[in-house]
N, C-alpha and C positions, 0 to 999 in steps of 0.2 A: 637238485636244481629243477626247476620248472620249464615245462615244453615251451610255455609262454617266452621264456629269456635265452633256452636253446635258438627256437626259431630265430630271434633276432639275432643271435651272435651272429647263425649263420648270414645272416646277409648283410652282413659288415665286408666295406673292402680290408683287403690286407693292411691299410694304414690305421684305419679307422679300428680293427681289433689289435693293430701296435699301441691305439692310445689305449685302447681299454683294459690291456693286459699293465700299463702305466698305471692306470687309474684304479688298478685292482688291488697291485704290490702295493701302491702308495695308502690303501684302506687297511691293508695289512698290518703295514708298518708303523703306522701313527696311534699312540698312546689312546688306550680307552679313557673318556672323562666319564669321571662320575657325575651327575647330574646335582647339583645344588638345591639341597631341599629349600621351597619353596616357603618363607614367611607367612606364617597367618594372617599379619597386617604387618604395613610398612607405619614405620614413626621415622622415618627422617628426616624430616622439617615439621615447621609448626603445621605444617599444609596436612600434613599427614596425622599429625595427632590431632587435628580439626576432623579430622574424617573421622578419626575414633569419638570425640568426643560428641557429634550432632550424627549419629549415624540412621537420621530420619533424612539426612539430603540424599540423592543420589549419587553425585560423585565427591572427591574430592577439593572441587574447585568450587562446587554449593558449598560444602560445608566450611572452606577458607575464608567464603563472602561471612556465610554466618557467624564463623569466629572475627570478622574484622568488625561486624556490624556490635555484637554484642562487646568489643573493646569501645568502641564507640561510644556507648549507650554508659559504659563502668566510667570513660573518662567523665563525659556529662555530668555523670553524677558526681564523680569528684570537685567536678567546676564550680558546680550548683551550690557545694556548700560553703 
């Protein structure tokens, strides 16, 4: 343990090192989680496969405009003919 977190214990009141000897059992005692490895890229909505597919925008909320603008531009052209 470090002098740094001795020193403080000691100048805990008696109540104040009853919580933390609670709070210490209670770190004890609660199941390790494993960390969830982290996605390369999120696809969960079309929002997100707009990000993969324009990934010259910056976020994924440029690249939604741009996948909205370019359905736009495909309907048009559907119109047009």
């Amino acid at each position: 343990m470090s002098s740094k977190i001795e020193q403080a214990i000691r100048q805990l009141t008696p109540d104040k090192l009853r919580r933390l000897e609670q709070y210490v059992q209670q770190l004890i005692e609660e199941p390790e989680q494993e960390p969830h490895p982290r996605p390369t890229h999120l696809q969960l909505d079309w929002v997100g496969k707009a990000a993969d597919a324009y990934p010259e925008h910056l976020s994924g909320v440029d690249a939604a405009h741009a996948a909205l603008d370019e359905m736009r531009r495909a309907l048009d052209r559907g119109s047009s003919s």
